[in-house]
KEVEXLO-117432 format. One record per residue: residue in one letter; y, z, x of N, C-alpha, C, O in turn. Coordinates in steps of 0.1 Angstrom, whole numbers. Last residue first. Layout:
residues N
+--------+-------+-------+-------+-------+-------+-------+-------+-------+-------+-------+-------+-------+
| residu |   n_v |   n_w |   n_u |  ca_v |  ca_w |  ca_u |   c_v |   c_w |   c_u |   o_v |   o_w |   o_u |
+--------+-------+-------+-------+-------+-------+-------+-------+-------+-------+-------+-------+-------+
|      a |     Y |     Z |     X |     Y |     Z |     X |     Y |     Z |     X |     Y |     Z |     X |
...
+--------+-------+-------+-------+-------+-------+-------+-------+-------+-------+-------+-------+-------+
END
This chain:
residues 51
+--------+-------+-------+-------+-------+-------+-------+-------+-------+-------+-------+-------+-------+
| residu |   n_v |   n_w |   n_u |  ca_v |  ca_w |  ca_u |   c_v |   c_w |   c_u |   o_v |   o_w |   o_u |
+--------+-------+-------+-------+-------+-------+-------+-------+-------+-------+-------+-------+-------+
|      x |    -7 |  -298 |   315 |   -18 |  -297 |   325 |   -23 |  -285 |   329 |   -32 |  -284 |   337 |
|      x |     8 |  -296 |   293 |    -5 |  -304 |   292 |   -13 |  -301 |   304 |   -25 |  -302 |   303 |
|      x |    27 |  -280 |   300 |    21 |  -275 |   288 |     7 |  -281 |   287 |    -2 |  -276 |   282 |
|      x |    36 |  -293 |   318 |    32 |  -281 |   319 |    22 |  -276 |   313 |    12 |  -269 |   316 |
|      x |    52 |  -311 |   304 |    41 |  -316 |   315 |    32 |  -305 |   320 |    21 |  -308 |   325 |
|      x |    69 |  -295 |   292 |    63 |  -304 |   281 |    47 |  -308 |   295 |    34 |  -308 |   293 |
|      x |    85 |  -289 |   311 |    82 |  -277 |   302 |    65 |  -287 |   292 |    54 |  -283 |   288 |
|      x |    97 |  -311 |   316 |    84 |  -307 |   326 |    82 |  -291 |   318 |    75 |  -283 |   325 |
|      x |   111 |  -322 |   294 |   100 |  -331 |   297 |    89 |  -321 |   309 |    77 |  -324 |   311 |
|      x |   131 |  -298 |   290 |   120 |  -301 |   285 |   108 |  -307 |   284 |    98 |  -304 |   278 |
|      x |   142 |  -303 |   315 |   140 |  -287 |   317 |   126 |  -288 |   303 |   115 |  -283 |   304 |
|      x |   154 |  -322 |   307 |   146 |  -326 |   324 |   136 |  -314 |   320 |   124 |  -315 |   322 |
|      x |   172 |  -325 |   291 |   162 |  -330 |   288 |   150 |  -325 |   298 |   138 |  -326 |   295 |
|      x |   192 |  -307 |   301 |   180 |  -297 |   292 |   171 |  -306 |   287 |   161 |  -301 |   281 |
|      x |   203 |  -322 |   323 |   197 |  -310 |   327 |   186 |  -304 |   312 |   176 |  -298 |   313 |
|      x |   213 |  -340 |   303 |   202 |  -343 |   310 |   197 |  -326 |   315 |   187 |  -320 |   309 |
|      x |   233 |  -326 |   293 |   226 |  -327 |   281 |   213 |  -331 |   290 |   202 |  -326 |   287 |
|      x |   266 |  -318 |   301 |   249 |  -311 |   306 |   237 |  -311 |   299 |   230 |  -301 |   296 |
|      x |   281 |  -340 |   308 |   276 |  -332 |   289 |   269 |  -322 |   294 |   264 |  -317 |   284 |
|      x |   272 |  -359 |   324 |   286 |  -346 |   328 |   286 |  -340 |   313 |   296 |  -334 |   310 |
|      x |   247 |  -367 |   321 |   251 |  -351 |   335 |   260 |  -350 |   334 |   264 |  -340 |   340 |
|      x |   252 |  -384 |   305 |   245 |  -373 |   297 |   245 |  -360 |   310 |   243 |  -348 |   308 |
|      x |   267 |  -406 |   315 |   272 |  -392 |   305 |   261 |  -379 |   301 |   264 |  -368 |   296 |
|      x |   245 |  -412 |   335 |   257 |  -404 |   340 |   265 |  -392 |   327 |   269 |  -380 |   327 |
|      x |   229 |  -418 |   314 |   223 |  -408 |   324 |   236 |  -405 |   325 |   241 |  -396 |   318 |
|      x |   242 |  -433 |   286 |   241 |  -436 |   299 |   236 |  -427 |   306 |   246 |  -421 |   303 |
|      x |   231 |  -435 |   249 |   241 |  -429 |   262 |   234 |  -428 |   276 |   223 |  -423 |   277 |
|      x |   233 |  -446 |   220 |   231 |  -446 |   236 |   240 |  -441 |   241 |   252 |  -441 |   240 |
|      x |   239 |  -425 |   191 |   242 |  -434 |   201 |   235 |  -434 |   216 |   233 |  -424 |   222 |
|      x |   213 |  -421 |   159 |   220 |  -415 |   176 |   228 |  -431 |   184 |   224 |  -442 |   183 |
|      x |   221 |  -442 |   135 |   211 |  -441 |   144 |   222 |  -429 |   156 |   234 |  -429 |   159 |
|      x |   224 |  -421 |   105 |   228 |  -431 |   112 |   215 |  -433 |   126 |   204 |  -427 |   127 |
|      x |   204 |  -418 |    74 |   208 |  -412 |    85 |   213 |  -425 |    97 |   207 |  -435 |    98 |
|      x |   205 |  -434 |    43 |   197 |  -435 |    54 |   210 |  -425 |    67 |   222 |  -425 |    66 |
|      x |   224 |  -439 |    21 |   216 |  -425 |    19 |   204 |  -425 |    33 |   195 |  -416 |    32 |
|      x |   238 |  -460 |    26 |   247 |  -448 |    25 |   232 |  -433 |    29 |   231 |  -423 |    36 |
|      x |   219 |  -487 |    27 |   220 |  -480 |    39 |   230 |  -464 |    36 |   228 |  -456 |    45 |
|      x |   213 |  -483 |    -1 |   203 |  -478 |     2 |   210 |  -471 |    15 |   211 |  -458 |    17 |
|      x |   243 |  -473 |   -22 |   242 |  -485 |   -20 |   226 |  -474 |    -5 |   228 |  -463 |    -1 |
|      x |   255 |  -455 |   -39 |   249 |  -468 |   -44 |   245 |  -475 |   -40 |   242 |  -484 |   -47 |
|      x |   255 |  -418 |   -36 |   248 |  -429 |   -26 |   247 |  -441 |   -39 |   240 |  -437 |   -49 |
|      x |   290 |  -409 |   -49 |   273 |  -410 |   -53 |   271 |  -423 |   -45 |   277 |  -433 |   -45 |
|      x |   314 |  -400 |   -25 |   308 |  -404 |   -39 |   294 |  -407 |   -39 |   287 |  -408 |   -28 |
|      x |   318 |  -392 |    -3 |   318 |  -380 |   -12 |   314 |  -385 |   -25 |   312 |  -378 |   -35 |
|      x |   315 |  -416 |    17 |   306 |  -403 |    15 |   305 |  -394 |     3 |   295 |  -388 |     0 |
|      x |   340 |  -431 |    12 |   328 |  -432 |     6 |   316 |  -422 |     4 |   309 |  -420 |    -6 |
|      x |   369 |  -410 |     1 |   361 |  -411 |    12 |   349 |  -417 |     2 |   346 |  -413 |   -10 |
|      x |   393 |  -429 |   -19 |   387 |  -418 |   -18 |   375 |  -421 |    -4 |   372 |  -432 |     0 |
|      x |   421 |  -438 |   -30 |   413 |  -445 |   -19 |   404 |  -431 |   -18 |   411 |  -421 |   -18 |
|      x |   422 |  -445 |   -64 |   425 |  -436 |   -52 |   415 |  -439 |   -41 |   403 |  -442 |   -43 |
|      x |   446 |  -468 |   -82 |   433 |  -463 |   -78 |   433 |  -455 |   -65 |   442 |  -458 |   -57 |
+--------+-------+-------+-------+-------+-------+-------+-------+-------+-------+-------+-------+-------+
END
């Protein structure tokens, strides 16, 4: 029998066909990713917008 990837066969089972969760990640990783700088840029883009 062939070890085949689970993904490439038909969802049988519920959790296969649910999307994973995002991983946590710490502030620090997220300043050396440069991913904080584009949250920051959209929370006051967002603060803006309301006031």
């Amino acid at each position: 029998m062939s070890n085949r990837a689970i993904w490439s066969m038909r969802k049988r089972h519920e959790w296969l066909g649910k999307p994973l969760k995002p991983k946590k990640m710490k502030r620090s990783g997220r300043l050396r990713i440069g991913l904080q700088d584009a949250l920051d840029r959209r929370a006051s883009g967002e603060s803006q917008a309301q006031g």
